[in-house]
N, C-alpha and C positions, 0 to 999 in steps of 0.2 A: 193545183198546188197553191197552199195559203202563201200571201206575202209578208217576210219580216217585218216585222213594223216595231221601229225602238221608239220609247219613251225618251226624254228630252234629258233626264238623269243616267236612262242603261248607255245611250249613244255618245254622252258627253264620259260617262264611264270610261267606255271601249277607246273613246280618242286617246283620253289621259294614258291610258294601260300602253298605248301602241305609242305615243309620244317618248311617256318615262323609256319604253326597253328601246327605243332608237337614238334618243338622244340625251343620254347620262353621264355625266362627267367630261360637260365639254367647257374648252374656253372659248369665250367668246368677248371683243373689244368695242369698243366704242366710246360715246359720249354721255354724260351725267345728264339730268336733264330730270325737273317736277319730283324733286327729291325733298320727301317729307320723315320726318320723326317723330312717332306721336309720342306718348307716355307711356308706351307698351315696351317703347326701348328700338322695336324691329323699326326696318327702314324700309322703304319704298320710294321706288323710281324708275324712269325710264330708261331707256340704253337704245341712244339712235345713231345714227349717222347718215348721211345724203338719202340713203335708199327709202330706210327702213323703220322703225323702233321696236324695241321688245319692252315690256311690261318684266321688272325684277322687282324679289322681295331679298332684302336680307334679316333674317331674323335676328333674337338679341342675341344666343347665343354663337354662332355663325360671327354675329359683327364684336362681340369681344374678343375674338381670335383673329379676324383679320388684320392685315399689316395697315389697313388704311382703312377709313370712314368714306362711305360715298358723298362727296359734296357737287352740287350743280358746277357744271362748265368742265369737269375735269375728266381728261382722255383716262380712261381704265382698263382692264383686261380683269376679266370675271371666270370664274369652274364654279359650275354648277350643274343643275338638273333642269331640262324643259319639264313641265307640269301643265296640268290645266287649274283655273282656280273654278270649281265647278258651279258656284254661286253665279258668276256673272259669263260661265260659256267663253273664257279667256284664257289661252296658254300665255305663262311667263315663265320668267329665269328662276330657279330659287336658287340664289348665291349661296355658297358656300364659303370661299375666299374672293375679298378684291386687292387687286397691285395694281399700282400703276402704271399706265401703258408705257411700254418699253423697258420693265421692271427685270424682266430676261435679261436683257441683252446689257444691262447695268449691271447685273451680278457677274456675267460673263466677265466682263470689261474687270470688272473688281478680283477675280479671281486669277485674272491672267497678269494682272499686276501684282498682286499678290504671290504669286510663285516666282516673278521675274526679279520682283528686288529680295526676298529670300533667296534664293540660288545668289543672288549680290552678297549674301554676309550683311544686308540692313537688320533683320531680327535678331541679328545670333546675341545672347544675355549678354556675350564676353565684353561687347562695344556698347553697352549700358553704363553709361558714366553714372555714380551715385548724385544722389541730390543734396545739396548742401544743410547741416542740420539747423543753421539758425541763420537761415538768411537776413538781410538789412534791406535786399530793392527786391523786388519780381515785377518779370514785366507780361502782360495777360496782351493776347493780340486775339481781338475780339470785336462784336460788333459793340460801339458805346452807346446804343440805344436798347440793345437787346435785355431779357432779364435774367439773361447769367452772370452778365457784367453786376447788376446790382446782388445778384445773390451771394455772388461772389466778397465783392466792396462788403457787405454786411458779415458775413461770416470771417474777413479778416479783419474788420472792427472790433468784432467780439473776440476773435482767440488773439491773435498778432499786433495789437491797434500800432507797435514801432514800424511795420515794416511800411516801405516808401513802394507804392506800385505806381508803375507806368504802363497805360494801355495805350498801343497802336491801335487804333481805330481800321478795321476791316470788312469788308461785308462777310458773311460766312455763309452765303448761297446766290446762286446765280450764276450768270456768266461774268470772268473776271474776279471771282471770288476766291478763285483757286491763286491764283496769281499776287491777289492783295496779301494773303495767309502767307505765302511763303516771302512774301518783301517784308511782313512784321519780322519773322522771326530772322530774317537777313538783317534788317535794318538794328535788333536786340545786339545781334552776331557780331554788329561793326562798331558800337560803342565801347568805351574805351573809361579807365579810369573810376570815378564816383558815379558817373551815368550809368555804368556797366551791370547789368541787373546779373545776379546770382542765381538764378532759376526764371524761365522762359516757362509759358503756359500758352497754350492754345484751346479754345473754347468753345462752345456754341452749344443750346436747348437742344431737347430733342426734337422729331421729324421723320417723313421718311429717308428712303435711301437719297430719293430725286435733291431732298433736302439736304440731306447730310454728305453729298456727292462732289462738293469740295475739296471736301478730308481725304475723299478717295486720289485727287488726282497726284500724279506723278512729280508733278515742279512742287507740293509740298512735301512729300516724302522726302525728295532729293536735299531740299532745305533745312529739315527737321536733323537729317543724318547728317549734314556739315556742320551743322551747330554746334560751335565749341562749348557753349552752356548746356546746362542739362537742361531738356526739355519734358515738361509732361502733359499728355493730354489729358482733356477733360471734356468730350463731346458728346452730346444727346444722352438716353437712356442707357441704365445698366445692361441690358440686353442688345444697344447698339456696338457695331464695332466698327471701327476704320482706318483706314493702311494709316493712318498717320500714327493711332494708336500702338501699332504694332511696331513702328519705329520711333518712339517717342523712346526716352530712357525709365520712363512711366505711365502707367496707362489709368486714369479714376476712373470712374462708371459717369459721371456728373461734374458739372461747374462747383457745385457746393462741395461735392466729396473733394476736386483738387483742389477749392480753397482750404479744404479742414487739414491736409495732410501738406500743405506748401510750408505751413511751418510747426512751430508746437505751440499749444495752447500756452499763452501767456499766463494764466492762473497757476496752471500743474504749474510749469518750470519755476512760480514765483514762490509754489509751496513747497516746491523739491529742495529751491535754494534755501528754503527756511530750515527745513531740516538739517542740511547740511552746514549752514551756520548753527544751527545749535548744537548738533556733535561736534563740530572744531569747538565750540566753547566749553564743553565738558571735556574733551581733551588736552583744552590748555589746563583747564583746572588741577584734574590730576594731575598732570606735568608738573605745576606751581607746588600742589601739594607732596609730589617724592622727592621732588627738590628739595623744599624746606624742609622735610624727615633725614635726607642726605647730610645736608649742613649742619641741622641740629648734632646728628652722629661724629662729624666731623668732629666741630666743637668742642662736644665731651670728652671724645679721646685726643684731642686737643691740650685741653683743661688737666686730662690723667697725663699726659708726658710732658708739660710746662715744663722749661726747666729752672725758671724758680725755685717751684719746690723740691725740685732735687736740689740747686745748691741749699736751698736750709737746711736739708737731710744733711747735707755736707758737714756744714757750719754746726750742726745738734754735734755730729760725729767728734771735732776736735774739740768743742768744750767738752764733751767727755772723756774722749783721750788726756783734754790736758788737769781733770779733776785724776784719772787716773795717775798722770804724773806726779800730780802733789801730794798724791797716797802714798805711792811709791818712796818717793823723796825725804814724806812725813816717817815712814815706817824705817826709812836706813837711818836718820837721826836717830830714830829712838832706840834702835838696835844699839847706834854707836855710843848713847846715852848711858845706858844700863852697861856696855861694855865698862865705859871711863869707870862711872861709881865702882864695879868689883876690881876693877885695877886700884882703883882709889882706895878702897874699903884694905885690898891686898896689900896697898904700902903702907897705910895708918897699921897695920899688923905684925909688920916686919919693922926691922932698925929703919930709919931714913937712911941714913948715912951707908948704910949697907946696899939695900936697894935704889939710891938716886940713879946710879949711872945706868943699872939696867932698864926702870921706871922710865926713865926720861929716852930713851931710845925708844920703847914698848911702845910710849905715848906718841913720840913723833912720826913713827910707823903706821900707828894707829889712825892718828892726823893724817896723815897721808895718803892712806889709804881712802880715807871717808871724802875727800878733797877728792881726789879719785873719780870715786865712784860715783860722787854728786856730777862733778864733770861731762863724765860719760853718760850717766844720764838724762840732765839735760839736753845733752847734744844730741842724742840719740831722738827723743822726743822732741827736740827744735825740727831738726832736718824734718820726722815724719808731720810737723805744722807745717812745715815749708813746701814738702811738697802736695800735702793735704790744699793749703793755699794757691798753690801754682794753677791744680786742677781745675779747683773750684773757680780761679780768676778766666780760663781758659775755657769754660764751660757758659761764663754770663752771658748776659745778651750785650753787653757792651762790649766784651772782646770778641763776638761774633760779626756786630759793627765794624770795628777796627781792621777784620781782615778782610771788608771790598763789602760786604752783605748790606740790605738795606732790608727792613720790614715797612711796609705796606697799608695803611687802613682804610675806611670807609668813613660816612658822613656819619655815621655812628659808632666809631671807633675799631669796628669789629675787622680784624685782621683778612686780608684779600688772598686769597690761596690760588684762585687761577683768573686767566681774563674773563670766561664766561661769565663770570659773576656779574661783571659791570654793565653798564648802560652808558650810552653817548648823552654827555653832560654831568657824570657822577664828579664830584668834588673826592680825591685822595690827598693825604697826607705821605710821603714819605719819609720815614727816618732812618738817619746817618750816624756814624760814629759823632759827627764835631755838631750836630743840626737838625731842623725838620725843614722838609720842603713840600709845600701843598700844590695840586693840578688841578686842570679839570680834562676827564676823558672825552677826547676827540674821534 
C-alpha cells in the first residue's frame, strides 16, 4: 500500500481546516506585545503571558468596531478565530473584538449598580430639578489640564462670555478619582451666597469603560443625587453612558454639547431682545398715536358744547326779544295815534261845547288805557330779560367759579380733563373765581 505523502500547502491546508472547526469563537486574554500599524489600517501583534505568545491580526474593519485599539503593555481579552497564516506555516488569532481585560466583570459591577440606586428613586424624571435658564456662575468639576476643560472655556467664550465659572480641579480617572468627583460637586453643594454657582457640571473626554469608571462609582452618584443644584453631566462620547449620567438632572453626549446647552447663546438672546425692543416701540407709537386721535375728538366736541357760545346764543335771543318789544310798544302807539286823530277829527265835527265833557272822559280813558298797556308791557318783557339774564349769568364760567369749581390748564393752555394726561414736572395753572394759581406736578 502507497504512503500519503502531503505537500507542504495540502498539509498546512488540512491544519488550518482542523484548527478553524476546533477553535472558533473563542476568548482568549493576555498581554499586548510588538504591536504594529501599517498604512493598511489592520493591526498586528502578539498576545503573551509567562507561558506562551500567540501571533493576532486585527483587521481594519474588525478594529473600527472594536471597543478598544490594541496598544503595547496593555492586559486585554480577545474572540476570535485560530487560523493558520499559510505563507509563513503560522497559526494566529484573527480578532474580531478587543476589551479590556476585566471588561466583564466592570459591566457586571456597572449593572448591578445601576439597578440598585433605580429601585433608590435616583433616576425616576420626577426628582430632575430644571436647570436654570440664564445662569450668572457654573461651576465645571473636572480635570484642569484636560481638553474638555478648554473645549468647554471656548465654547462659553463664544455663546455666554458673562457667565463667571469656577472649576474644582479633579482627576477623572484612576484610583481616588471617584472620590475627588464627588468632594467637587459637595464642595459646589456647600457654597453659599455670590459663590453659590447656579448650575454644577461634571465632565471629562471620552475613553474606555476602565477610563470613564469613575463616573460609575457609587460615592459620585450618591453626591450627584444630594445636590441641591442642578447638576449635568457631560462625559466622554455620545455613545458613552454613565451612572452618573443617569443621575444627573441632565445628561449631554460631550463637554462641548453641556457647554452649548449650560446657557443660551448670547447673540440669539441679544437678537431676540432686539426684536422685542422694537415691538414695544411700535406699540408705544400707536398708543401715542390713539391717544392724540382721542383728545383731538375730545376737543372738538369740546369746542361744540363751549358754553360761551351758548350764552351768545343767549344774549342774540333778548336783543331780539327786546327789538320785538319796541315793535310791539311802536305798533300800540300808533294804534293809540290814529285812535286820538278820529276822536280828534270827531270832536272838530261835533259842537265843542256839546262834546267837551264826553271828549274829555273818552280821552282820559283812552290815556289810560295806553299808560296801561305800555306798563304791562314793559313789565312783562323786563321780567322775561330778567330772567333770560339770571340764566345766562348762572350758566358763565365765572358763576361756575363762584360755586367751589376750578378749571385747570397746561403749559399750552389747553384745558386738563383727567390726571393721565400729565407728566411728573408739568407746570398747571389753576383758575378760581377771585385768581389764578400755577404748580408743578409732583
Amino acid at each position: 500500500m502507497a504512503e500519503l505523502v502531503y505537500s507542504v500547502g495540502d498539509i498546512t491546508m488540512d491544519i488550518r481546516a482542523k484548527l478553524e472547526g476546533s477553535f472558533s469563537g473563542v476568548w482568549i486574554e493576555g498581554e499586548v506585545s510588538n504591536h504594529r500599524e501599517p498604512g493598511s489600517g489592520h493591526h498586528y501583534f502578539t498576545l503573551k503571558d509567562s507561558f506562551a505568545q500567540l501571533s493576532c491580526v486585527l483587521f481594519r474593519g474588525a478594529a473600527s468596531k472594536s471597543p478598544v485599539k490594541p496598544a503595547n503593555g496593555q492586559q486585554v481579552k480577545i474572540f476570535g478565530n485560530i487560523s493558520v497564516y499559510e505563507a509563513r506555516g503560522q497559526y494566529q488569532l484573527i480578532a474580531q473584538t478587543v476589551q479590556p481585560k476585566g471588561f466583564g466583570d466592570l459591566q457586571a459591577k456597572f449593572e448591578a449598580l445601576k439597578r440598585k440606586l433605580d429601585d433608590e428613586g435616583l433616576f425616576a424624571p420626577e426628582r430632575k430639578k430644571p436647570l436654570p435658564v440664564f445662569p450668572q456662575r457654573v461651576g465645571i468639576v473636572t480635570s484642569p489640564t484636560g481638553a474638555a476643560i478648554r473645549d468647554m472655556l471656548n465654547v462659553f467664550g463664544r455663546r455666554a462670555p458673562w457667565l463667571k465659572i469656577l472649576v474644582y480641579p479633579a482627576r477623572v480617572q484612576g484610583e481616588g478619582a471617584a472620590e475627588e468627583i464627588a468632594a467637587g460637586v459637595e464642595y459646589f453643594n456647600s457654597l453659599e451666597g455670590d459663590l453659590r454657582p447656579e448650575l454644577v457640571i461634571v465632565s471629562r473626554g471620552g475613553g474606555s469603560i476602565e477610563d470613564l469608571w469613575a463616573f460609575n462609582e457609587e460615592v459620585v452618584a450618591r453626591s450627584i443625587a444630594a445636590c441641591e443644584i442642578p447638576v449635568m453631566s457631560g462625559v466622554g462620547h455620545e455613545i458613552d453612558f454613565t451612572i452618573a449620567d443617569f443621575v444627573a438632572d441632565r445628561r449631554e453626549p460631550t463637554p462641548s454639547a453641556a457647554a452649548e446647552n449650560a446657557a443660551p447663546d448670547g447673540a440669539g438672546v441679544k437678537r431676540h431682545l432686539g426684536q422685542l425692543s422694537a415691538n414695544l416701540d411700535s406699540l408705544i407709537e400707536n398708543e401715542i398715536e390713539f391717544r392724540k386721535r382721542e383728545v383731538l375728538s375730545h376737543q372738538r366736541e369740546l369746542q361744540a358744547r363751549e358754553p360761551g357760545r351758548r350764552i351768545q346764543g343767549w344774549i342774540q335771543s333778548v336783543d331780539f326779544l327786546g327789538e320785538r318789544l319796541d315793535h310791539v310798544a311802536n305798533a300800540a302807539l300808533d294804534t293809540v295815534g290814529r285812535d286820538f286823530q278820529g276822536a280828534s277829527r270827531a270832536f272838530n265835527a261835533i259842537h265843542p261845547e256839546r262834546q267837551c265833557a264826553v271828549s274829555a272822559d273818552q280821552l282820559a280813558t283812552l290815556s289810560q288805557r295806553l299808560s296801561e298797556l305800555a306798563v304791562r308791557a314793559m313789565e312783562e318783557k323786563s321780567r322775561e330779560l330778567q330772567s333770560l339774564g339770571s340764566l345766562m349769568h348762572s350758566l358763565s364760567p365765572k358763576a361756575v367759579l363762584e360755586r367751589g369749581f376750578s378749571i385747570t390748564t397746561d403749559g399750552d393752555g389747553k384745558v386738563v380733563r383727567d390726571a393721565k394726561s400729565l407728566s411728573k414736572g408739568d407746570l398747571i395753572t389753576t383758575t378760581f373765581s377771585d385768581g389764578e394759581a400755577s404748580s408743578e406736578v409732583q
